[in-house]
Backbone bond lengths (Angstrom), bond angles and torsions (degrees), N, CA, C in turn:
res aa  C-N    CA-C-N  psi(-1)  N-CA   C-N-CA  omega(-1)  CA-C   N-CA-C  phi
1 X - - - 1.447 - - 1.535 108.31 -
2 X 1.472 108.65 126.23 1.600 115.87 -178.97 1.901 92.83 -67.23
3 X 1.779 103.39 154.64 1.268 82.60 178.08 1.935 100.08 -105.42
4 X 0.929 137.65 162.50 1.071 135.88 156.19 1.622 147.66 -78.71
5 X 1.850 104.34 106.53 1.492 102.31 177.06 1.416 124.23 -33.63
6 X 1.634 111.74 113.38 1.589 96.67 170.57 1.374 107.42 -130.18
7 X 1.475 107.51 164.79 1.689 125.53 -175.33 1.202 90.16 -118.49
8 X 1.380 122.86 154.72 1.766 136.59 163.62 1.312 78.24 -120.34
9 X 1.612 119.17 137.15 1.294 109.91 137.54 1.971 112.62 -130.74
10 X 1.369 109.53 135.30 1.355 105.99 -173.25 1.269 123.92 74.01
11 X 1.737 119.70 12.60 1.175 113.15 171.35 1.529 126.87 -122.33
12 X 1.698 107.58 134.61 1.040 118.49 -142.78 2.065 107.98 -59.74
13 X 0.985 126.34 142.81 1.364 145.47 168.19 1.923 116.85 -6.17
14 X 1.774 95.70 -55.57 1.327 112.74 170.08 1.909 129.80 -81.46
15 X 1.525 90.61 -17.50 1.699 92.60 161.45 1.567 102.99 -106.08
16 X 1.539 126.25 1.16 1.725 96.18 159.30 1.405 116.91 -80.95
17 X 1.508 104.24 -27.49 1.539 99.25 -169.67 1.812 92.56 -82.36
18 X 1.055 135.26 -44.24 1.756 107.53 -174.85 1.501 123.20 -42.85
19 X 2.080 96.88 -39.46 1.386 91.99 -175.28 1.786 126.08 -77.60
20 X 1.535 94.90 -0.24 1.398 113.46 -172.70 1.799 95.37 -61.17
21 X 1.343 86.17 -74.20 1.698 118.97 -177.21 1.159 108.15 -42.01
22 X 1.487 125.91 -45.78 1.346 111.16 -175.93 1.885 103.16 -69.25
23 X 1.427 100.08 -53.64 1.729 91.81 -165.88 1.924 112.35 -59.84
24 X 1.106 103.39 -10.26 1.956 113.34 174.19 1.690 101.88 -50.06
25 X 1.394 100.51 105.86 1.611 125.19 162.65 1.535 101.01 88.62
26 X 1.424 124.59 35.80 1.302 116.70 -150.70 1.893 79.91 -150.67
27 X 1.409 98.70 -77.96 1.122 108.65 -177.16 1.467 121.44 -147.72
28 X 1.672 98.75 131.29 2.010 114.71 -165.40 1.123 96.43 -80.19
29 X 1.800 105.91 97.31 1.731 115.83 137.98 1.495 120.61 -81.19
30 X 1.641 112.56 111.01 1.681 107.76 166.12 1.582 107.72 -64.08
31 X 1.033 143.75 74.55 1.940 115.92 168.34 1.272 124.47 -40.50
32 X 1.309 117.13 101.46 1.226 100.36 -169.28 2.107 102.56 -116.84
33 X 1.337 103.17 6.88 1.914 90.68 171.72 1.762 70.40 -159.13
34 X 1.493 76.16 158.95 1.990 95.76 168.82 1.977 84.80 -151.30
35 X 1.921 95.79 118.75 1.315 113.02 -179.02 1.467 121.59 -114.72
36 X 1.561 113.83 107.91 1.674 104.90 171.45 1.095 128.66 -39.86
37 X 1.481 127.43 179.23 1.226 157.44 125.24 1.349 110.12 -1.08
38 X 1.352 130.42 -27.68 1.678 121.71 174.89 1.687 119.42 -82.56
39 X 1.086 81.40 167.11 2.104 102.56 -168.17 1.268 89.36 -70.43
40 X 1.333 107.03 -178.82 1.872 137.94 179.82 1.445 97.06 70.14
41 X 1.222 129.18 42.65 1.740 127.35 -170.91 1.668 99.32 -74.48
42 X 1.507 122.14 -25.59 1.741 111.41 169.89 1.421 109.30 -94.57
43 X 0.815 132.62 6.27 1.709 119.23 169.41 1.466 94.99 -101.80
44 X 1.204 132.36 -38.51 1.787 130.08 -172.70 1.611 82.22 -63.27
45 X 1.253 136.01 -74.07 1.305 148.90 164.44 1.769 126.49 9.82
46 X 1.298 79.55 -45.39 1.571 107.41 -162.96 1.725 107.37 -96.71
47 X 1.032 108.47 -20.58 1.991 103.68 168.57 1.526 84.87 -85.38
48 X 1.451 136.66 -34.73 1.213 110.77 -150.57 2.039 108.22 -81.44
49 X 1.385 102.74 -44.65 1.217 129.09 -152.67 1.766 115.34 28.24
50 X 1.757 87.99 81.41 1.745 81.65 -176.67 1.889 107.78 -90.84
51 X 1.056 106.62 -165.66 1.846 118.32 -150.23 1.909 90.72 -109.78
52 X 1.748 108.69 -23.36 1.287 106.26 -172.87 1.452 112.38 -164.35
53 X 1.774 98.63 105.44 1.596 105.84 -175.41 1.702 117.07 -84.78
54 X 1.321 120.21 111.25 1.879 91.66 178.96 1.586 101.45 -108.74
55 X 1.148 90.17 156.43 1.639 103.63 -165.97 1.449 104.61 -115.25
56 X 1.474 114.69 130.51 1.590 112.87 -176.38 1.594 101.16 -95.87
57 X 1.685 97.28 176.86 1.333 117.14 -156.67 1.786 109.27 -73.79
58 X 1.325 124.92 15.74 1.054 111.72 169.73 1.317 111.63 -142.64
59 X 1.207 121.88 42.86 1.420 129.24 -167.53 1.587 96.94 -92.76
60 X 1.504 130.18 124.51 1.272 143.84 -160.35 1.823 92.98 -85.82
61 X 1.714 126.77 125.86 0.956 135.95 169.95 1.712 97.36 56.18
62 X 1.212 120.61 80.71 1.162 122.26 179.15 1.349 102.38 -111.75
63 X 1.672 140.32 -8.58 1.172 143.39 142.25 1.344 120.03 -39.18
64 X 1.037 125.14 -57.69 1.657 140.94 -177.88 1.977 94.24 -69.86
65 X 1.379 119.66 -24.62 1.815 106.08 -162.95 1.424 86.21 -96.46
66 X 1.198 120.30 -26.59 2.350 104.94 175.31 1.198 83.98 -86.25
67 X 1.109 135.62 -74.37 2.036 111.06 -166.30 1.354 116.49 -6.44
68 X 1.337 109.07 -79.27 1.279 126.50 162.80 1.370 137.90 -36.82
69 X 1.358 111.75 -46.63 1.628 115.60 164.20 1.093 105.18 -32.86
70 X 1.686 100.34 -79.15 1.821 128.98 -159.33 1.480 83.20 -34.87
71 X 1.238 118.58 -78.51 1.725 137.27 -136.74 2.370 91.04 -56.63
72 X 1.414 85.66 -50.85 1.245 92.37 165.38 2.094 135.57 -34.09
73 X 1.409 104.35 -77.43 0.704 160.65 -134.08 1.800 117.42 -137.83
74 X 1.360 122.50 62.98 1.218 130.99 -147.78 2.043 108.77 -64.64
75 X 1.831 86.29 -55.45 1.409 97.42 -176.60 1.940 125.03 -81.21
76 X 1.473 79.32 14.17 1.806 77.78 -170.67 1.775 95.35 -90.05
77 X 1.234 104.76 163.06 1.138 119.63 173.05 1.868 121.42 -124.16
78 X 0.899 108.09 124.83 1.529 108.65 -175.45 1.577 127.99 -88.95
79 X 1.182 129.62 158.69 1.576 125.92 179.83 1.538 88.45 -157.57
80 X 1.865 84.56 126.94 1.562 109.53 169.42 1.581 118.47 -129.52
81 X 1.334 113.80 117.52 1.488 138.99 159.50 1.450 102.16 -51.01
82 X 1.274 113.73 129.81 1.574 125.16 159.19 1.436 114.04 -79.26
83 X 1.237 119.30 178.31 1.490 113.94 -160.04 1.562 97.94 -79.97
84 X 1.556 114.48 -49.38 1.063 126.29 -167.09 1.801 100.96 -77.75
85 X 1.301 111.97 -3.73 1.784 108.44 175.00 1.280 117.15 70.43
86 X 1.328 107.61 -0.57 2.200 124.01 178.41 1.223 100.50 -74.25
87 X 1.681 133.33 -39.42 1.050 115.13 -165.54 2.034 105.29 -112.53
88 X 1.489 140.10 -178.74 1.200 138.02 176.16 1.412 109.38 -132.28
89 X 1.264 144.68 99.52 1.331 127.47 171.36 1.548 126.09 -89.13
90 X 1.302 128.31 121.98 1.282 119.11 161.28 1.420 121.08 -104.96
91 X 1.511 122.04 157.44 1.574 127.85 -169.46 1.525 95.51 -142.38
92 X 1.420 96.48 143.10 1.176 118.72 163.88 1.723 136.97 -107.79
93 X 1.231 118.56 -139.89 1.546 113.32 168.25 1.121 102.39 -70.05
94 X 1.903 121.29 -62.38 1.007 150.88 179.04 1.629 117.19 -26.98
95 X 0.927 109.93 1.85 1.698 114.93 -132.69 1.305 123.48 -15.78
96 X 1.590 84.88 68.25 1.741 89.29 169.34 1.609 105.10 -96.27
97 X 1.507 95.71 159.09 1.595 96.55 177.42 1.390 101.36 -123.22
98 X 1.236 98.77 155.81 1.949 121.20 -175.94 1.396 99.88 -124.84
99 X 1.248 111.02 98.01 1.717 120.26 172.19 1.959 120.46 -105.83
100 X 1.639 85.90 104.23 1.472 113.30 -165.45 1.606 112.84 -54.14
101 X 1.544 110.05 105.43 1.477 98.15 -164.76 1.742 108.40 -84.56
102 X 1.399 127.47 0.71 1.011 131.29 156.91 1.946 114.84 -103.76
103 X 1.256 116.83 118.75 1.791 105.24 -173.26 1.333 85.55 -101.98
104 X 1.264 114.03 86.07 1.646 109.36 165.02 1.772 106.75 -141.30
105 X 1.201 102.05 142.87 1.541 110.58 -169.15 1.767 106.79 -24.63
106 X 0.912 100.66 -50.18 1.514 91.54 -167.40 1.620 108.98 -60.91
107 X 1.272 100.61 -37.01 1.917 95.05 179.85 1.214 100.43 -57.79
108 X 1.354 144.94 -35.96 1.407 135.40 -112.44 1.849 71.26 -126.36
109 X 0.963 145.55 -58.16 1.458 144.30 167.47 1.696 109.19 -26.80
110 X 1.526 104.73 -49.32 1.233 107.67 -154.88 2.051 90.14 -92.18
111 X 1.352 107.31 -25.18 1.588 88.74 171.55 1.628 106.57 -75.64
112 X 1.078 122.72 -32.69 1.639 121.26 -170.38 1.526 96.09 -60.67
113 X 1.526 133.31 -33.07 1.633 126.54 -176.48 1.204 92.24 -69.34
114 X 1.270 133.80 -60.58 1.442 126.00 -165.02 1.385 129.00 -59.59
115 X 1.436 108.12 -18.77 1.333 118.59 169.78 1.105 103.64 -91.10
116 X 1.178 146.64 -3.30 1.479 143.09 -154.77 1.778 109.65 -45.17
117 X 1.719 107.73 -170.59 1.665 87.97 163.27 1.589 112.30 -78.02
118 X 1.398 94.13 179.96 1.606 122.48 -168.92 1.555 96.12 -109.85
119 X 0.861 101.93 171.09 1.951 113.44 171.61 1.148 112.22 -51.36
120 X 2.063 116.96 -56.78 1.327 113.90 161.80 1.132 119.66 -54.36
121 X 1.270 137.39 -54.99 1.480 119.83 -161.52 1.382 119.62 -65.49
């Protein structure tokens, strides 16, 4: 199993480690940056070029920061937490989004397979 480049950005301590734990023996996340609340999120972005950015639930204009990824950043794939954490979004090239009408580990397992890596990553 390839493992997968990932970015946290803005997400809090106790949803990196669940999502860690859940994808453990399931699915290889490398963590390789965890990014606050501050601006320049595509140039920090850009030494990294990871395969899978997830974005936590309070990241300010986080619509406009996957725009940008994608447009950025062809093969990465994104995952966004709602504020309230009820809902899961993932994005692709396509930028289509898949909004998880159950946010319970198992959806969130089964969106992390679907995002998995790509050929490039």
């Amino acid at each position: 199993m390839t493992a997968i480049k990932t970015v946290m950005v803005a997400v809090p301590p106790l949803l990196r480690d669940l999502i860690q734990c859940l994808a453990e023996g399931r699915v290889e996340l490398d963590l390789i940056a965890e990014l606050d609340h501050g601006g320049a999120l595509l140039s920090q972005l850009q030494h990294i070029q990871p395969g899978l950015v997830v974005v936590g639930p309070h990241r300010q204009g986080s619509d406009e920061d996957i725009a940008a990824i994608l447009a950025q950043f062809p093969a990465t794939r994104v995952i966004r937490f709602s504020a309230g954490l009820r809902e899961i979004s993932g994005y692709c090239l396509q930028r289509h989004q898949v909004t998880l009408t159950d946010a319970s580990p198992q959806s969130l397992l089964e969106l992390l397979r679907a995002l998995g890596p790509s050929d490039s990553i």
